[in-house]
C-alpha positions as CSV (number, residue, x, y, z in Angstrom):
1,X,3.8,-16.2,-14.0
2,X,6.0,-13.7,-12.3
3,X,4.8,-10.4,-10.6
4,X,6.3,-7.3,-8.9
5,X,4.0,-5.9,-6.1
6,X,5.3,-2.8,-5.2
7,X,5.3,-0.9,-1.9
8,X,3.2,2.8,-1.7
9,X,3.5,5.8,0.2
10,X,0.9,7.9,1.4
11,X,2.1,11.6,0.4
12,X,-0.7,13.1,1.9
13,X,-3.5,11.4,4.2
14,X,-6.3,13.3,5.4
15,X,-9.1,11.6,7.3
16,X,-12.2,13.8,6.7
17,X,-14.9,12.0,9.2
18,X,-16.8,8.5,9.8
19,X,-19.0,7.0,7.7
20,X,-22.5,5.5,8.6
21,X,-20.9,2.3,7.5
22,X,-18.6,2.7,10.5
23,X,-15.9,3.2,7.5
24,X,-13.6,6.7,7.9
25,X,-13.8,9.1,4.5
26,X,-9.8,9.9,3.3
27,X,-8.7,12.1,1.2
28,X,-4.8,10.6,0.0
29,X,-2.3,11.5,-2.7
30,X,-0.2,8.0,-3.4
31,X,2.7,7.0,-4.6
32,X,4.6,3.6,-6.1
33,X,8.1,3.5,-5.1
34,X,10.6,0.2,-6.9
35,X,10.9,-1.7,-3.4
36,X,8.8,-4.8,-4.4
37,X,7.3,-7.8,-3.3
38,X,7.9,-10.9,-5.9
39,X,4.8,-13.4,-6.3
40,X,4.8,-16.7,-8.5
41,X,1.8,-17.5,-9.9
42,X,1.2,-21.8,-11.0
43,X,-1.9,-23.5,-11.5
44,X,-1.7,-27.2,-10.4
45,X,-4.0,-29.7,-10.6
46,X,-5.0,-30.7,-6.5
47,X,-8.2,-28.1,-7.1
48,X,-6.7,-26.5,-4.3
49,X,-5.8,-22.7,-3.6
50,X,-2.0,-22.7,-1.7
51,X,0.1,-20.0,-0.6
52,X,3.6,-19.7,0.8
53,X,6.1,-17.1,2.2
54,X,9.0,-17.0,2.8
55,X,8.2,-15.4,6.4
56,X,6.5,-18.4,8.7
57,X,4.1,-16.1,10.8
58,X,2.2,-14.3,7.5
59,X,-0.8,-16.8,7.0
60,X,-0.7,-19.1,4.2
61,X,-4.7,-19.7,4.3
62,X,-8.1,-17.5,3.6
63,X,-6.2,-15.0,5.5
64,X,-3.6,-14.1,3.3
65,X,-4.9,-11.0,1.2
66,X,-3.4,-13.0,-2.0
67,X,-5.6,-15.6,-1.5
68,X,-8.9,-13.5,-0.8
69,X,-7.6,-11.5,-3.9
70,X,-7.9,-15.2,-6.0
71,X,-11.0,-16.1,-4.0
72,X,-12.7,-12.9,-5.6
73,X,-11.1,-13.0,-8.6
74,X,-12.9,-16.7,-9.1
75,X,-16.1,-15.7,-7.3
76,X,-16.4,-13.0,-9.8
77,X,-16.2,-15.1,-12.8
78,X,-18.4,-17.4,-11.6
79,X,-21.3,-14.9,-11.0
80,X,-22.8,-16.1,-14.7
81,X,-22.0,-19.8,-14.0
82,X,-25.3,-21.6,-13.8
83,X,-26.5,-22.1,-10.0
84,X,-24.0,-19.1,-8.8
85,X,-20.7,-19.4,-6.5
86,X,-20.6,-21.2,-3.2
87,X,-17.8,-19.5,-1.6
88,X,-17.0,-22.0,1.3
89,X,-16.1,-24.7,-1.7
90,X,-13.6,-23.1,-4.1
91,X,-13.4,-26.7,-5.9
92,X,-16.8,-26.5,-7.0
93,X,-16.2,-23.4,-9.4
94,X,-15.9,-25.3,-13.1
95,X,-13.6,-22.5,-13.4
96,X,-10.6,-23.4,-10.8
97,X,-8.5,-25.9,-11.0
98,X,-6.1,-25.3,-8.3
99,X,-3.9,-22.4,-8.0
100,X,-0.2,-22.0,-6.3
101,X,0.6,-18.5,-4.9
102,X,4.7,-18.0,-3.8
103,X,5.4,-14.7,-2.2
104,X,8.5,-13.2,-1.6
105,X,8.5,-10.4,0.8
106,X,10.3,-7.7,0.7
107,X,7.9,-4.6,2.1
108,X,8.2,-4.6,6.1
109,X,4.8,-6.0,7.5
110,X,2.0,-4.2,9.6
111,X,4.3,-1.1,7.8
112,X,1.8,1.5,6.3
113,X,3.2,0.5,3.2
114,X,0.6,-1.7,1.6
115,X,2.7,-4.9,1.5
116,X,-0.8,-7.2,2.1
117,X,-2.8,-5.5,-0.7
118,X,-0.1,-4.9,-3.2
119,X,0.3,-8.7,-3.0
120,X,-3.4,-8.7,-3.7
121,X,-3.7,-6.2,-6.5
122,X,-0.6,-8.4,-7.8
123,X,-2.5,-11.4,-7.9
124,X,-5.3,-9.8,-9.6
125,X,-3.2,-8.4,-12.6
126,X,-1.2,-11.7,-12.9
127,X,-4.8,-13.8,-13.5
128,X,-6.3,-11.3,-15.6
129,X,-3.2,-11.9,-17.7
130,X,-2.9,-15.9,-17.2
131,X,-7.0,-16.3,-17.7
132,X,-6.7,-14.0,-21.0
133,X,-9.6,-12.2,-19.1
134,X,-8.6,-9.0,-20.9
135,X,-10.0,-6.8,-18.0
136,X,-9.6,-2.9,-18.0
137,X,-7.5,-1.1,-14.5
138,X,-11.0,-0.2,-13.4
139,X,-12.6,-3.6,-13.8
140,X,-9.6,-5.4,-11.8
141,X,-9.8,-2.3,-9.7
142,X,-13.4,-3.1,-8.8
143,X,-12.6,-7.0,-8.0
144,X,-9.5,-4.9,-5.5
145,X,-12.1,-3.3,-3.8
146,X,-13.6,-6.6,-2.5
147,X,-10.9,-7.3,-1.1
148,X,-9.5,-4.0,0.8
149,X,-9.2,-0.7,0.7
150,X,-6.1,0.0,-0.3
151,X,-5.9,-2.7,-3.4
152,X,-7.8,-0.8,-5.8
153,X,-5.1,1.7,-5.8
154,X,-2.2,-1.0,-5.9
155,X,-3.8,-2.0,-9.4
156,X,-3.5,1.3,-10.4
157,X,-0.6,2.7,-8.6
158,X,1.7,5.4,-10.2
159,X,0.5,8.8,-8.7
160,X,-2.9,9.5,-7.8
161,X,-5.6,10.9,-5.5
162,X,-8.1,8.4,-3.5
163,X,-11.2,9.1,-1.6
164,X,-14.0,7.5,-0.4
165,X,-12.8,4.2,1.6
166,X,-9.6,4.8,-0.7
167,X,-11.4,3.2,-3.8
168,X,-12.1,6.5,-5.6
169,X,-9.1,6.8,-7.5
170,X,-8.4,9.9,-9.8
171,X,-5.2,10.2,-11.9
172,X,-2.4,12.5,-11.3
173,X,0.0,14.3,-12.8
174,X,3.4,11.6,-11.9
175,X,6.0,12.9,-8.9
176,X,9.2,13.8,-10.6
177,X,11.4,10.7,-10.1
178,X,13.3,10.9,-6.9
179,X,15.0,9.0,-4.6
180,X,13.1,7.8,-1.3
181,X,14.6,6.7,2.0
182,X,12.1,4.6,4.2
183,X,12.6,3.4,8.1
184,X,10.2,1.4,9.6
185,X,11.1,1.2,13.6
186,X,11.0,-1.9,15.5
187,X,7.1,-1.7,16.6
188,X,4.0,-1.6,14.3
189,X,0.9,0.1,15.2
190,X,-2.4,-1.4,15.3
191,X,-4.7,0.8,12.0
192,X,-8.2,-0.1,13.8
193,X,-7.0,1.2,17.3
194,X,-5.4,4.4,15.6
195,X,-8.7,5.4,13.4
196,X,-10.7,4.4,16.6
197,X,-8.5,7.2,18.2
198,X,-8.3,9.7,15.5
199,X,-12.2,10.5,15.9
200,X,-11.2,12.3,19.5
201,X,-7.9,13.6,18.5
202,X,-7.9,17.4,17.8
203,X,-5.7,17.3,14.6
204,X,-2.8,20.4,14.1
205,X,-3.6,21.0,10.6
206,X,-4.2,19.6,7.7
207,X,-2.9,18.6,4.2
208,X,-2.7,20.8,1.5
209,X,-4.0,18.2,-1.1
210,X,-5.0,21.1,-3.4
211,X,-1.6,22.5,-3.1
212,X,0.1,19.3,-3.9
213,X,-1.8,18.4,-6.5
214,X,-0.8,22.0,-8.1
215,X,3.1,21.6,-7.5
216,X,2.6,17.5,-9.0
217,X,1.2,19.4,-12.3
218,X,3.9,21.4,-12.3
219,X,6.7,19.2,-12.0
220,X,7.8,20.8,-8.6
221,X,9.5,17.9,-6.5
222,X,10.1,20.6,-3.7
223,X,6.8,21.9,-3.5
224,X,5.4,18.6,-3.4
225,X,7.9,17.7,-0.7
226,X,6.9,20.5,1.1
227,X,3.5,19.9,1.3
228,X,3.7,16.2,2.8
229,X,1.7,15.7,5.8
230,X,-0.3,12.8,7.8
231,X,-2.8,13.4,10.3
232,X,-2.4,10.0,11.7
233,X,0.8,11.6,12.9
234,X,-1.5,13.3,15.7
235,X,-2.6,10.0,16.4
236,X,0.3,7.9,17.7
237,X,1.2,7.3,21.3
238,X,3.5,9.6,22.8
239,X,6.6,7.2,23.2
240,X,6.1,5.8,19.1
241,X,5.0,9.9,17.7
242,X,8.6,10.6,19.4
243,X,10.4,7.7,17.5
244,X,8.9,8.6,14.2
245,X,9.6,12.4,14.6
246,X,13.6,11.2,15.1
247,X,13.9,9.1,11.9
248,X,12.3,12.6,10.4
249,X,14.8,14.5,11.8
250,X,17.3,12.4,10.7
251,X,16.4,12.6,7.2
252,X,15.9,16.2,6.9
253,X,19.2,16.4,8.4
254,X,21.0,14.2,6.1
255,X,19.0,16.7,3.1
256,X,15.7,15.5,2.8
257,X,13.3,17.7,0.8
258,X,10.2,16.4,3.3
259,X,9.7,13.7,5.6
260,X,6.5,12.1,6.8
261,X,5.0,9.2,8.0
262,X,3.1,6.7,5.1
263,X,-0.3,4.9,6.1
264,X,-1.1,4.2,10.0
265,X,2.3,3.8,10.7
266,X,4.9,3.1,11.4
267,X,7.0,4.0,8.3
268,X,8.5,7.3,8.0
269,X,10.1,8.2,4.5
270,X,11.8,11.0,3.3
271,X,12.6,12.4,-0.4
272,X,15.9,12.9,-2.0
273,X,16.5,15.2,-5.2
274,X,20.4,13.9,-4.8
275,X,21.4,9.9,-4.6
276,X,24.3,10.9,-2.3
277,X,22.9,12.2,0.4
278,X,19.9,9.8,-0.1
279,X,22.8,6.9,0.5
280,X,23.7,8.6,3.4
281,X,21.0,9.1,5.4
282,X,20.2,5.4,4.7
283,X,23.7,4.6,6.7
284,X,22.6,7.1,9.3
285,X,19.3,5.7,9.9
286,X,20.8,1.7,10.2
287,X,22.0,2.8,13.7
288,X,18.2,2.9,14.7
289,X,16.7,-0.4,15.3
290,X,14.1,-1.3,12.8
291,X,14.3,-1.8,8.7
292,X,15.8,0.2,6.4
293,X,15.2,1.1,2.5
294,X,16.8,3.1,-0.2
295,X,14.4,3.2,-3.0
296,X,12.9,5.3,-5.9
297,X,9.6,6.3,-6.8
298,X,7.7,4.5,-10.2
C-alpha cells in the first residue's frame, strides 16, 4: 500500500506550563499543508519489521517513528492474544508476519514540521486499512499517542486545536485554502533544549487562539493570518531568532498575509492569498541557504 504523510504547521503554539509528568501543557491550532512524505507499505514473509529511506542518516531500526508506529500498532492487537505481548520479540505476535516500511522523504528533518510522526500516523492509517481493522480517527489516534505527541494529530490532520501533550484534539472550522511558502535554514534546533529553556524565558505575548479560532469560523484567511504567533519564537538563540525573523521579513515583503515560525523550529512559513507573489517569494527566499517549499494547505 501507498501512503501520503503530509507535513503540518503550527498556526498558533502556546506553551501554557509544566506538567508533573515533566511534560509542557500547549495550547496549538494546526494545519496540513500538500508537501508530503511517500511511504510503501509490504508484508513479507522473514517475520521481520524493516525500514528504509532514501536519506542514509534517518534510522532504519526501533528508532524510526514508522517502525514504533507498527510496533504499537501490533502490540495493541495483541493485548487479547492469550499470554499478552512481549515487546522485545515482535516475531512472537501470531499476528506479524513481517512487515516492509519504504519512506520517501520529502519534509526537511529536525524541521518543526512533523515529518517523523506524520510518517507514523501514516503507518497507522495504512495497517488499519491493509489489516481490515476498521478502526475509527480516534481509535488510530489513541495507538498515535503511544507513539508521540504530535501523531495523534497527523491521523487527524486538516485544521484543528490540540492540548494537553498535543493529544487533545478538537475539530475546527478548515483555513480557507491558501498558498504557503516554507524555509527551513541550514541549522535545526534541539525541541528538548528549547522547552528546557522556555520555562525561564519571559514570553512577549501570547497567541490569540480564541481570536483565531473566530476568524477560522468565519472564513477570514487575513484574520487568521494575522493572528499567527509562536512563543518558542522567544525561545531561540539570538544568532538563529535573527535568521528566522529574516526569512519573515522576506515573506511579508514579497506579500505574505502572516509569517511565523511552525513547531520548535526552525521552519518559518508564511501565507499567500495570491499564487504569484507566493512563487516569488519562493525565488527570493532560495538565495538563503537552507530548503525551500511552495505548497498549499489540505
Amino acid at each position: 500500500m501507498d501512503i501520503k504523510a503530509h507535513a503540518k504547521l503550527n498556526l498558533t503554539l502556546d506553551v501554557l506550563g509544566k506538567r508533573p509528568d515533566g511534560y509542557h501543557d500547549l495550547r496549538m491550532i494546526m494545519q496540513s499543508v500538500e508537501l508530503a512524505d511517500v511511504l510503501e507499505l509490504n508484508y513479507n514473509d522473514t517475520r521481520e519489521l524493516r525500514v528504509s529511506t532514501n536519506l542514509h542518516f534517518l534510522p532504519n531500526n526501533e528508532k524510526n517513528l514508522a517502525a514504533q508506529a507498527a510496533l504499537r500498532w501490533y502490540e495493541c492487537e495483541a493485548v487479547q492474544e492469550p499470554g499478552g505481548w512481549d515487546m522485545e520479540d515482535l516475531k512472537r505476535s501470531l499476528n506479524f508476519n513481517g512487515l516492509d516500511i519504504t519512506i520517501e522523504k520529502h519534509i526537511p528533518v529536525c524541521a518543526g514540521l512533523g515529518g517523523g510522526s506524520s510518517d507514523a500516523a501514516a503507518v497507522l492509517w495504512a495497517l488499519n486499512q491493509m489489516e481490515d481493522a476498521c478502526l475509527s480517527p480516534e481509535a488510530v489516534a489513541g495507538i498515535g499517542a503511544l507513539v508521540g505527541s504530535d501523531v495523534p494529530y497527523c491521523v487527524v490532520g486538516g485544521t484543528a486545536l490540540a492540548e494537553g501533550r498535543g493529544e487533545r484534539l478538537t475539530p475546527l472550522s478548515p483555513l480557507p485554502k491558501c498558498w504557503v511558502v516554507l524555509c527551513k535554514p541550514e541549522f535545526s534546533i534541539s525541541t528538548p533544549a528549547l522547552f528546557a529553556k522556555i520555562d525561564g524565558v519571559r514570553l512577549r505575548c501570547r497567541p490569540d487562539t480564541q481570536g483565531m479560532i473566530a476568524a477560522l469560523e468565519a472564513g477570514d484567511l487575513h484574520g487568521v493570518a494575522r493572528r499567527m504567533y509562536n512563543v518558542f519564537e522567544d525561545a531561540l538563540p539570538e544568532r538563529q531568532h535573527a535568521r528566522v525573523n529574516d526569512i519573515k521579513n522576506v515573506l511579508i515583503q514579497c506579500g505574505a498575509l502572516g509569517a511565523s515560525m511552525s513547531g520548535t523550529g526552525p521552519t518559518a512559513f508564511g501565507l499567500f492569498d495570491d499564487e504569484g507573489l507566493a512563487q516569488e517569494a519562493r525565488e527570493r527566499l532560495g538565495d538563503f541557504s537552507g530548503e525551500v517549499f511552495l505548497t498549499q494547505t489540505v
